[in-house]
Structure formats: C-alpha cells, structure tokens
ZAMARGU-4260 file (C-alpha; in steps of 0.2 Angstrom, whole numbers, plus 5000, padded with zeros to 4 digits):
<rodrens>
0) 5076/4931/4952 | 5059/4928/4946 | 5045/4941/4945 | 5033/4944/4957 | 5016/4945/4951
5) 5005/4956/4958 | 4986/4960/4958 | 4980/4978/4964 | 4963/4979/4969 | 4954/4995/4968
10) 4938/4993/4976 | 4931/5002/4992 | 4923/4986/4996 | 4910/4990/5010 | 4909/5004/5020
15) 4907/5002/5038 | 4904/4982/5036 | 4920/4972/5039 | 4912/4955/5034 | 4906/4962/5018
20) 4923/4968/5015 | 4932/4951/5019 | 4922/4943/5006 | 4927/4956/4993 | 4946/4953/4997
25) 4941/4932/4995 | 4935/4931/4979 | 4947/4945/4972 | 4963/4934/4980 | 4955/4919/4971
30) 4956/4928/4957 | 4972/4936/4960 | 4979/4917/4962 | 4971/4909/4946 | 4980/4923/4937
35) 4999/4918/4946 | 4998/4932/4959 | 5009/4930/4975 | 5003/4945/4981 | 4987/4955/4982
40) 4988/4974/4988 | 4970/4984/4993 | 4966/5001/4999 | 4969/5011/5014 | 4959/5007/5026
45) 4947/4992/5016 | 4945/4982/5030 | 4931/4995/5035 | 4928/5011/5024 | 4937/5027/5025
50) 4922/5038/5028 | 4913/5033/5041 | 4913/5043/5056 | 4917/5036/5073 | 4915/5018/5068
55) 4932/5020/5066 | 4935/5018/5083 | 4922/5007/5084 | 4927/4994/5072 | 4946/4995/5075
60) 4954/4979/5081 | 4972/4973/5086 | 4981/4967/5071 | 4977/4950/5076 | 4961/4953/5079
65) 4947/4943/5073 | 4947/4951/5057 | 4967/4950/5054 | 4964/4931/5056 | 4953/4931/5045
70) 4963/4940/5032 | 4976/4926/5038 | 4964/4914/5031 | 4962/4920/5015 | 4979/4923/5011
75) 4983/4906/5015 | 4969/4897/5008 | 4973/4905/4991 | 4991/4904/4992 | 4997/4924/4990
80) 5003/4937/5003 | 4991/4951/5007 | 4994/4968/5012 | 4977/4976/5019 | 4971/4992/5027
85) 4961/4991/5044 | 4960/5005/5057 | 4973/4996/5072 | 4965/4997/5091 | 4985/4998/5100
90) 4989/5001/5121 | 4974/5013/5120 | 4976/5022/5104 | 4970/5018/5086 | 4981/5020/5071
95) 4978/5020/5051 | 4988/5004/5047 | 4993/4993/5034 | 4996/4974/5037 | 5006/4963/5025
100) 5002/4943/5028 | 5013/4930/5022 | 5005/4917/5008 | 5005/4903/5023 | 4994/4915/5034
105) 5009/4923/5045 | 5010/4943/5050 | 5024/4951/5039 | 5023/4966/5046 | 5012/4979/5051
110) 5015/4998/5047 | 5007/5013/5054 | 5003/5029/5043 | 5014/5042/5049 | 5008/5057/5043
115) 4989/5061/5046 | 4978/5072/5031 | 4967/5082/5035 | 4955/5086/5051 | 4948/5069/5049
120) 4963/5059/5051 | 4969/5068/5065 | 4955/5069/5077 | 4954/5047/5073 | 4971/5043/5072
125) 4986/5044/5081 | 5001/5044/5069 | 5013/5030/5071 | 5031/5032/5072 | 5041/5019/5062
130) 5045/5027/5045 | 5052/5013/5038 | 5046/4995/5038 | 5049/4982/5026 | 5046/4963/5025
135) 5051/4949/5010 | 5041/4943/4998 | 5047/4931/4987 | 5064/4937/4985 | 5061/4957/4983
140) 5062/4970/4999 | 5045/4977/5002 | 5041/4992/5012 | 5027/4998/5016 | 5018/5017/5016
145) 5003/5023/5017 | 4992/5038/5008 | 5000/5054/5013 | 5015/5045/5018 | 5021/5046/5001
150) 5021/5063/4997 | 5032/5065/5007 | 5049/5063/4996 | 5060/5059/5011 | 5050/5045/5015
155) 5051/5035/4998 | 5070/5040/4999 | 5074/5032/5016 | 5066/5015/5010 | 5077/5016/4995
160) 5092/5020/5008 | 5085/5005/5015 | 5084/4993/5001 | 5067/4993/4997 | 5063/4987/4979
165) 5043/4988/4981 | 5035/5003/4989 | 5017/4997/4994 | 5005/5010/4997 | 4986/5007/5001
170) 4977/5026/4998 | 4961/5035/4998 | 4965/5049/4987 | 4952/5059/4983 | 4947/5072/4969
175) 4955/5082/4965 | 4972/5077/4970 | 4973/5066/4955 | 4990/5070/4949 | 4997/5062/4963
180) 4993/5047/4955 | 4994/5053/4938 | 5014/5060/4941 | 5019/5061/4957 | 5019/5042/4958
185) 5027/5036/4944 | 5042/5050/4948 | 5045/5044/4966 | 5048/5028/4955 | 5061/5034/4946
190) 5070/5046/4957 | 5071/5031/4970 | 5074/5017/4959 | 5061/5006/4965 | 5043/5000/4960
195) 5029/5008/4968 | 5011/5000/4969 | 4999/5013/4974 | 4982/5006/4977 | 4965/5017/4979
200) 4949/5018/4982 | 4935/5021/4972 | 4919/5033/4968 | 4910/5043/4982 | 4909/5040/5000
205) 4905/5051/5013 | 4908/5070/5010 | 4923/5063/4999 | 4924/5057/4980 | 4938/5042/4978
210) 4947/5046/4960 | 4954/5025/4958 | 4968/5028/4945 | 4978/5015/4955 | 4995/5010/4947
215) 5013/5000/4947 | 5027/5012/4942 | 5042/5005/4938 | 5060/5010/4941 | 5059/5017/4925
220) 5048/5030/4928 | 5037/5020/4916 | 5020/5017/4923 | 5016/4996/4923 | 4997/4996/4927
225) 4985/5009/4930 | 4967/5006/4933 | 4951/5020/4927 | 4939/5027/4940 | 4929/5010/4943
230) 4933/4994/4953 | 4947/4985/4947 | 4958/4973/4948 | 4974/4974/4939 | 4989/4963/4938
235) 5008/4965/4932 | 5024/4958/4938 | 5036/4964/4948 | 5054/4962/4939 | 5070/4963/4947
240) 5080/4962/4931 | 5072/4978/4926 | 5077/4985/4944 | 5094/4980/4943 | 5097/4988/4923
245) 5087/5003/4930 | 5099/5006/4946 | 5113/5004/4936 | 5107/5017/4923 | 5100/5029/4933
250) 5113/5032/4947 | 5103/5043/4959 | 5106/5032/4976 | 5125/5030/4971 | 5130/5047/4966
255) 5120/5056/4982 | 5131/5067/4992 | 5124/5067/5010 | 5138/5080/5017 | 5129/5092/5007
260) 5112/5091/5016 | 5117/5082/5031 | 5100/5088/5039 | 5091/5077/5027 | 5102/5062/5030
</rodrens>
C-alpha cells in the first residue's frame, strides 16, 4: 500500500467568522494538494473558534449545513479529504464534532467528542455517544477523536481493537497542558500501534492561550511532524509498511489478555 500524505494545519483561523475560516481551509488545501496531500486534518472546532461564548450555539449548523457543503467544495475542488471541526446543531442539541469528507465532496463520517473539558464545554455541548467511528482513506482505517477524547487510554485502545491505523484528533489544547502533545501523544502511538495526528490550535483566544505543538506520531513511538507555537502547516506521509514492521515488533494488541481485566474489555 502507498503512503498517505497528510498536511496538519495548525491555525485557529478566525474566531467567531465561519466564512473567514473557510477561506483559511481553501488556500491551506490548495497548498496541502500542490504538496501530494490526500488529506488535510484542522483543529477542533475551526469552522468557528473555540472561544467564543454563546456563538457557539449560535453558529452551529447540521453537518450538512451550508457550511459543511462548503467544506465539500473545497475538499473536492482540491482533490483531498478533509477532516474539520465545527460545533453540530443535532434533534435539538449541539455537539463538539469532527467531520471527515471524502476527496470527491462526500461525508465520511462525522464524530462527536465524547468527553466534555472543562465548565465550558459542558454547559455548550452535549457529549456524544459513539466512541468509535472510523471511515477509509485511501487504503488505511481512520478513526476519529477529539481533544480530551484521547486522554483517555481506553479510547485510542478500542480503535486499535478496531483496526484503526490513523487516529485523527482535532484539539484546542491549551498552556499549560503541553506534555500532552509533547509525550502523551506520541506514547498512545506506540502502546496502540497506530499513527496519531494530533492537530491544535494556536496562540491566545479568549480567557485561553493555544500552545500549537501539533504532531504525526508514528507506531514507533517516533514523532513524524511536530509544528512550534505559530501557524503551520506541516506535511508527512502516512506509511503502512512502517505499521505493519511495527505491529509485528511490538506485540502489544496480540499478547493482551482480556480475561485478566474483563472490565476493561
């Protein structure tokens, strides 16, 4: 199988302007494309900025809203899948989600954060309730988390229970929480045999101060890409060679013994 090139863009575009924001993804999936990217990956909630009050729930839309069309657009104009983060207006409710579009404009799938940070997020958001979703692109298994979500070491090990070869995870980690990007990240990797992409934000916003520091960790525990505290857009491939050597290596899925902690699955 070939790699899969993929661009990271760390940028928090423009808060609390959707349109300002969907010309940000453009030109960064133009250049994504000129570089060999089939896929571009942004940060939680880009569509419209993390910090900004109730225009949340005043800027949320249904996946396929206008805005998600528009992303549609893009991805399809350029030729890569996109996986973008937009508060989702749902039967009533709005959720922090993540929405991967195919390179012809068609939805993948849509994930919703499942664990909420902080008072913020919880008074905004209702959690969602899938913890695993995962779509193809190209020929690797991608799932989908968001932020917080991958903290949580039981949810990047049910994805690899589930096949998943690359974890996407749009975030707005903030200072000073940096060694979640710094070592958390590339240790999920490894101690789930998979390929993480873990996209931020970046610089001040609101009461809170995005620390960037996006990266690709590889099965390897190695770290692929990592971006500085500005806005970025890095790219790297994807290899399944490496994740097939590195499985093979590094036998962690294979010599689990679930009877040991059945409450854990």
């Amino acid at each position: 199988m070939p790699p899969l090139r993929t661009a990271l863009l760390q940028n928090s575009g423009h808060p609390g302007d959707p349109a300002g924001n969907l010309k940000v993804l453009d030109e960064a999936a133009a250049r994504a494309a000129a570089d060999g990217a089939g896929l571009l990956v942004t940060a939680e909630m880009f569509l419209t900025g993390y910090a900004i009050g109730g225009g949340v729930r005043d800027l949320a839309e249904p996946a396929d809203g206008p805005s998600g069309r528009a992303v549609a657009d893009i991805a399809a104009a350029h030729g890569l899948a996109i996986l973008y983060g937009y508060p989702e207006r749902h039967a009533g409710a709005v959720h922090n989600s993540a929405r991967l579009v195919g390179a012809d404009g068609t939805e993948l799938a849509n994930y919703r954060k499942t664990h909420l940070y902080g008072c913020f997020e919880r008074a905004s958001f209702t959690p969602g309730e899938t913890p695993v979703v995962q779509a193809t692109v190209g020929e690797l298994t991608v799932g989908i988390l968001v932020c917080y979500d991958v903290e949580f070491p039981e949810n990047v090990r049910a994805h690899a229970l589930a096949g998943t070869d690359l974890l996407l995870v749009p975030t707005a980690q903030m200072h000073p929480f940096e060694f979640v990007a710094e070592s958390l990240i590339p240790v999920r990797a490894f101690e789930s045999q998979m390929y993480i992409a873990y996209v931020n934000r970046s610089g001040p916003e609101g009461e809170f101060d995005f620390v960037g520091l996006s990266c690709l960790a590889g099965p390897d525990g190695a770290t692929c890409l990592r971006a500085g505290r500005g806005e970025e857009l890095l790219i790297g491939d994807v290899d399944p060679k490496l994740l097939t050597t590195s499985r093979r290596i590094n036998p962690y899925l294979r010599d689990r013994r679930p009877g040991l902690y059945p409450s854990l699955g």
